[in-house]
C-alpha positions in Angstrom: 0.0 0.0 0.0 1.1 3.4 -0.9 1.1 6.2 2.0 2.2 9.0 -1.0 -0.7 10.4 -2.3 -0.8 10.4 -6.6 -1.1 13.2 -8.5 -4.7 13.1 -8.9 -5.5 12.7 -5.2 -2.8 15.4 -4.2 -5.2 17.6 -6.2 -8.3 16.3 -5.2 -6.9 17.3 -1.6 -5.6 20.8 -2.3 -9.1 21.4 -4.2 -11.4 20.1 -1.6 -8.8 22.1 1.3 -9.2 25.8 0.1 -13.1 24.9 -1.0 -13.9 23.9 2.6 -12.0 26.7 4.4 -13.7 29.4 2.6 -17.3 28.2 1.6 -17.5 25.6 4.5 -15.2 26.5 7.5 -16.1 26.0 11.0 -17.6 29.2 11.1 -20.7 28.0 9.3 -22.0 25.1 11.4 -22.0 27.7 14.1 -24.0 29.9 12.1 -26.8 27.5 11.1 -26.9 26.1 14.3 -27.5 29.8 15.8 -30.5 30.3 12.8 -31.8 27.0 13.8 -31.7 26.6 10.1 -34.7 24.7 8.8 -32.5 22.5 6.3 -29.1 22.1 8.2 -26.8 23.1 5.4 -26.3 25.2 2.3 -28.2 23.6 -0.5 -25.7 26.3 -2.9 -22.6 24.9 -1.3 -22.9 21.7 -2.2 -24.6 22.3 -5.4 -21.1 24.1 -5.7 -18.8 21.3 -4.2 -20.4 19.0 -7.3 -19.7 21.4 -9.7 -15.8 20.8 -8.6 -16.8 16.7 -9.0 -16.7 16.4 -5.3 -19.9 15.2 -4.8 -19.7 12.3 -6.9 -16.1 11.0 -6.5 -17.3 7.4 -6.7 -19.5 7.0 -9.6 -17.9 6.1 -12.5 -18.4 9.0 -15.0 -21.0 7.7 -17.6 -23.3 8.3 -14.6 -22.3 11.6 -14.1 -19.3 11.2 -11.2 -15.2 11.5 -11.7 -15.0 7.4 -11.3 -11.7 8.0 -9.0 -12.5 5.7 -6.6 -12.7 6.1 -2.6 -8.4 6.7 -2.2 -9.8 9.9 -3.5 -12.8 10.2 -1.7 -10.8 9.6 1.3 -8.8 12.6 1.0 -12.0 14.4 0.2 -13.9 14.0 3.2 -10.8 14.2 5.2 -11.2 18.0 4.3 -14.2 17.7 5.2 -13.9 17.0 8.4 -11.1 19.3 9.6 -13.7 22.0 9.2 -16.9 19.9 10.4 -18.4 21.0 7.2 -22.3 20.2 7.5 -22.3 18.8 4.1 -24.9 15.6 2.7 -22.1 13.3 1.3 -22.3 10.8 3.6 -25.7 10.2 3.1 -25.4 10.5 -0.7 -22.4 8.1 -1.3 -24.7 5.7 0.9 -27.3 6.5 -1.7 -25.3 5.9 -4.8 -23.4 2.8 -3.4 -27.2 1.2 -3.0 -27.6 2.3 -6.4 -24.3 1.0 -8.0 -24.5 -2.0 -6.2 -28.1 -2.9 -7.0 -30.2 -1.2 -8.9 -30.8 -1.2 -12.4 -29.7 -0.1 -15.3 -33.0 2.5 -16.0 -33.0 3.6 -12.2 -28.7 4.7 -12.2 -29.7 6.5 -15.4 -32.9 7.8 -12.9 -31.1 9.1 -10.1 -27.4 9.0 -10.1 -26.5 11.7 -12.4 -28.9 14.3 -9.9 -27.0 13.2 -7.1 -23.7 13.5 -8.5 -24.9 17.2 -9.7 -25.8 18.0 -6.5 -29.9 18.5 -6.8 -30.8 15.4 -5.5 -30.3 13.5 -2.5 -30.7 9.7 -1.7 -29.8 8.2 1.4 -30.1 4.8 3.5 -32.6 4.6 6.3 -31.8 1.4 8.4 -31.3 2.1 11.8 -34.6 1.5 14.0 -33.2 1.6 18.0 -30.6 3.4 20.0 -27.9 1.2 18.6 -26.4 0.0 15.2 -27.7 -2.8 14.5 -27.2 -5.6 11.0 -29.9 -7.9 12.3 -32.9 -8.6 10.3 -34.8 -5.2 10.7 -38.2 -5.2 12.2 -40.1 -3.1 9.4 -41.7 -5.6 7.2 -42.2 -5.4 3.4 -45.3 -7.7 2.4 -46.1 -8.8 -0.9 -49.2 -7.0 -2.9 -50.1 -7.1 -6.2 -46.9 -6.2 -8.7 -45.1 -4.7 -5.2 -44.8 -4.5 -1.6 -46.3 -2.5 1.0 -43.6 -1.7 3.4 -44.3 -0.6 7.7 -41.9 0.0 10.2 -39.7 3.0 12.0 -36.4 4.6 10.8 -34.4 6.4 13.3 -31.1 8.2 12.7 -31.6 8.7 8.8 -28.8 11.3 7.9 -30.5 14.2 5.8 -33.6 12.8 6.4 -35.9 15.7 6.4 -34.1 17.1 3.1 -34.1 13.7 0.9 -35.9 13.0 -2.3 -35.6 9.6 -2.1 -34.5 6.5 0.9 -33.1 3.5 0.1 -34.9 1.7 2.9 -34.1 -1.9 4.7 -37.6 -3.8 5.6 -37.5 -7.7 6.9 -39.2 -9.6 3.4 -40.2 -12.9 5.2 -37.0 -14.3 6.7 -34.8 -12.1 4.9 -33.2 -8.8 3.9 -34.0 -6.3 1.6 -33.4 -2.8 0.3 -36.2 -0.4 -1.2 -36.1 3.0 -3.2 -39.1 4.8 -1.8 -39.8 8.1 -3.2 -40.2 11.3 -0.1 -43.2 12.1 -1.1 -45.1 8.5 -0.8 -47.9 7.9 0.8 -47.7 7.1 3.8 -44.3 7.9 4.4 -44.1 10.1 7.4 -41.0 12.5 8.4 -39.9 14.1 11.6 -36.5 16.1 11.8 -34.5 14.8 14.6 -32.2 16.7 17.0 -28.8 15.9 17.5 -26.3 17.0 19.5 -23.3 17.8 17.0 -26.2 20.1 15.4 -26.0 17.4 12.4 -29.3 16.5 10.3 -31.1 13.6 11.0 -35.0 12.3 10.7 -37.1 9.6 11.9 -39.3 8.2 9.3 -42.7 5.8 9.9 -43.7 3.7 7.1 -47.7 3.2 7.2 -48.6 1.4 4.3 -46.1 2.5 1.8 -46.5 1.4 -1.4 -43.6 0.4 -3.5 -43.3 -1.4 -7.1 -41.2 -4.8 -7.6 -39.0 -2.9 -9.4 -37.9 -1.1 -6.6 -36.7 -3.7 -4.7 -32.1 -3.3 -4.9 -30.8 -6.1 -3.3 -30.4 -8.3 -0.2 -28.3 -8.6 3.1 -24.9 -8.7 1.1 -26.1 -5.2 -0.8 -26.9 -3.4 2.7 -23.3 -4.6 3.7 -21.5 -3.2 1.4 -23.5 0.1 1.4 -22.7 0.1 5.5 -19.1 -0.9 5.4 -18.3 1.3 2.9 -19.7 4.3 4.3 -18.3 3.1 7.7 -14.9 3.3 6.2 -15.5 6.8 4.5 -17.1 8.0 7.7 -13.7 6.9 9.8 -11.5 9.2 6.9 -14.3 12.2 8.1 -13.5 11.4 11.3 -9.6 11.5 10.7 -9.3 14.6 9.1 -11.1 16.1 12.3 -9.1 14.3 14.8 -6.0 16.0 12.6 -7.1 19.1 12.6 -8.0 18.8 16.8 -4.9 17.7 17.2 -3.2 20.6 15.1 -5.2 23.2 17.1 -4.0 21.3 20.6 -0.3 21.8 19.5 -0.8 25.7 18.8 -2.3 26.3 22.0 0.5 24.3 23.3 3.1 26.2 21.8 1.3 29.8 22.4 -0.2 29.4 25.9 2.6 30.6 28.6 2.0 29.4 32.4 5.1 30.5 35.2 6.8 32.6 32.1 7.3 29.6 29.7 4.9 27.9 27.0 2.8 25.0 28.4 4.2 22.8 25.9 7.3 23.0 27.5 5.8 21.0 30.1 6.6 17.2 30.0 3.6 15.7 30.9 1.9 17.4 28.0 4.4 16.6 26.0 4.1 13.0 26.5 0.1 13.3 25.9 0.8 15.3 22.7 3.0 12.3 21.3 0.6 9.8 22.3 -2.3 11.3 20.2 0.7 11.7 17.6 1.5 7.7 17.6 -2.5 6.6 18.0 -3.2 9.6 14.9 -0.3 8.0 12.7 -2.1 4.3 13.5 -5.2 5.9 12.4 -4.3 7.5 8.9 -2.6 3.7 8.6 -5.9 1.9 8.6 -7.9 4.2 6.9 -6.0 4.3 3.9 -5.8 0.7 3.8 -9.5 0.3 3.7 -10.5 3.2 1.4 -7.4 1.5 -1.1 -8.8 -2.1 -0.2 -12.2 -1.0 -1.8 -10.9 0.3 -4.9 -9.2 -3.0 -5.5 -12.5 -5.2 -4.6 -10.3 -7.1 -2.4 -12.1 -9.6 0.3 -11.0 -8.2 3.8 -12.5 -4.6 3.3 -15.6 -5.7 5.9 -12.9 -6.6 8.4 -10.8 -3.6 7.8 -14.1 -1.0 7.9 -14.5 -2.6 11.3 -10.6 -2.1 12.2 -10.9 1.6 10.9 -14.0 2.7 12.5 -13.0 1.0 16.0 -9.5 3.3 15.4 -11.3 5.7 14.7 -13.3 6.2 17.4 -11.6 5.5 19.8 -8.5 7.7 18.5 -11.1 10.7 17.7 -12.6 10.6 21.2 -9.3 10.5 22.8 -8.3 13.8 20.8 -11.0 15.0 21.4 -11.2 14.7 25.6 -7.1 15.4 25.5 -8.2 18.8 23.9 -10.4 19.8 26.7 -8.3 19.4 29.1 -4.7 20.5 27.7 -6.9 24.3 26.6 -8.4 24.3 30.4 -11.4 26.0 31.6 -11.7 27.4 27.9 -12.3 24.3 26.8 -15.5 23.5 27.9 -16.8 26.7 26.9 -19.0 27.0 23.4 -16.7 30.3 22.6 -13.9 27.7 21.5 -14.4 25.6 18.6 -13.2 22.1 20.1 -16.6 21.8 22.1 -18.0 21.6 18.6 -15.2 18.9 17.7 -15.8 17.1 20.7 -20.1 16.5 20.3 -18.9 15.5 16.3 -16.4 13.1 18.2 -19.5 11.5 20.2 -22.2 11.1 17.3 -19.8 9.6 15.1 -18.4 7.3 17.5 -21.9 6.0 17.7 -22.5 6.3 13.7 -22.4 2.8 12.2 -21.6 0.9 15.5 -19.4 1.7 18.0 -15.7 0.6 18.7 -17.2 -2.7 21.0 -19.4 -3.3 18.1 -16.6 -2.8 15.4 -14.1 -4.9 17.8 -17.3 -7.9 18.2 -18.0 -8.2 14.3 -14.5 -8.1 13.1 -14.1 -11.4 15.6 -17.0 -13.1 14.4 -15.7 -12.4 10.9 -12.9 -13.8 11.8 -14.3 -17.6 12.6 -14.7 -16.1 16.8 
């Protein structure tokens, strides 16, 4: 595996970098969590950020994406997340992975090109409890003439309340399966939930909703690789942050004097900082290995989303607590930005299964 980025992710980087600092810095999530804003990000932005082929990264480009594959996407959303930037494409690469991975030929020619362009949004609604689960869901998709009528509750649907279409998980007798269903169905009802990383979420209810044969994706195997794909993308979001918490540490380190001298002079905190330095570097390892494992459609990428997102959290919530306590009583304050980093380091801990969770499925994967 290659740590040296290529040409064409070195730009993708440096592109996505001085996009998200000045149309998407940290700035912004404050400001639309403020405004209590009704949608949760700015529909323009990301309209914009597919113009640049950002939003599409993915999708091979006969369906309107770059077709660079998720080594580039990694370095993407690791941009991303340095500046928390409030944008749908987690929810949208979960859309067009359920799309890519099992939908027809008539329904990627339907929807993908939108998303890629920024002016529609598609994502997975699976979750139904307070913790990620892969066990047969309990909403229930039974057979009716030429369809199925599909009932249940969704909880935790990222961009929920914004999306024109879900790609929704229902139990189809004894089995799994995956279902486009349009917003506006009947039936389909949509509250906005609140987080606490002032994120964009929604709980659907399913009453009867109606959808054709044809929309049936796929099975099981299709929701996995929709969820361990995204888990992986997620836990290169949730490095880029964990960088840039890090970076912001080491400043205050270096600026804030205590008895005439910088703090970081100190050797305690010196030995903190080059902990989170080592566990950061272990990080970055595994996530690159699993965003490059995808793009070469090799077998171990469900074992090494499990190893990245367990990393991951646990490496993003150590940052994260380390930061409060090395900027001191300024730290638990909403005036400084790493209160923000730290909620984001909660919710996506949870997001997708915790490290326990990661750590308990990459064993049973393993024969345990």
């Amino acid at each position: 595996m290659a740590f040296v980025l290529d040409d064409v992710e070195e730009a993708m980087r440096d592109t996505a970098r001085k996009w998200t600092r000045e149309h998407a810095p940290v700035m912004q999530l404050r400001a639309l969590r403020d405004a209590r804003d009704t949608v949760g990000f700015s529909r323009a932005g990301w309209r914009e950020l597919a113009r640049l082929g950002l939003a599409g990264v993915t999708v091979p480009e006969r369906w309107g994406g770059a077709g660079l594959g998720f080594a580039a996407l990694g370095v993407v959303v690791e941009e991303l997340g340095r500046t928390l930037a409030t944008l749908p494409w987690l929810s949208s690469l979960m859309g067009t992975e359920a799309l890519l991975g099992g939908a027809s030929e008539a329904q990627r020619q339907a929807h993908l090109a939108a998303v890629c362009a920024g002016v529609r949004l598609m994502t997975l609604a699976h979750d139904e409890g307070h913790r990620h689960s892969r066990a047969l869901p309990s909403t229930t998709a039974t057979r009716s003439a030429g369809g199925f009528v599909l009932r249940g509750t969704k909880v935790m649907v990222l961009d929920g309340h914004v999306a024109d279409a879900f790609v929704v998980s229902a139990r189809d007798g004894e089995v799994t399966a995956l279902f486009v269903v349009a917003a506006g169905a009947r039936g389909l009802g949509i509250e906005r939930s609140q987080v606490v990383d002032s994120r964009n979420a929604a709980r659907l209810t399913l009453d009867g909703v109606t959808v054709r044969e044809a929309d049936r994706l796929g099975g099981a195997e299709l929701l996995d690789r929709v969820l361990d794909r995204a888990t992986i993308a997620l836990s290169a979001e949730m490095l880029g942050s964990t960088v840039e918490l890090f970076e912001r540490t080491l400043l205050h380190l270096r600026t804030r004097r205590q008895f005439g001298v910088p703090i970081g002079s100190f050797q305690a905190l010196q030995h903190r900082a080059a902990q989170l330095f080592c566990e950061i570097e272990l990080l970055r390892s595994v996530v690159r290995e699993a965003l490059v494992a995808v793009d070469e459609g090799r077998s171990d990428v469900p074992r090494l989303a499990c190893a990245a997102k367990a990393r991951a959290s646990d490496t993003f919530a150590l940052c994260a607590a380390e930061a409060v306590q090395m900027h001191g009583g300024i730290g638990v304050t909403d005036e400084l930005d790493v209160g923000l980093f730290f909620k984001r380091a909660r919710v996506t801990a949870m997001l997708f299964g915790d490290a326990p969770y990661q750590r308990d499925r990459f064993a049973r994967l393993e024969g345990y």
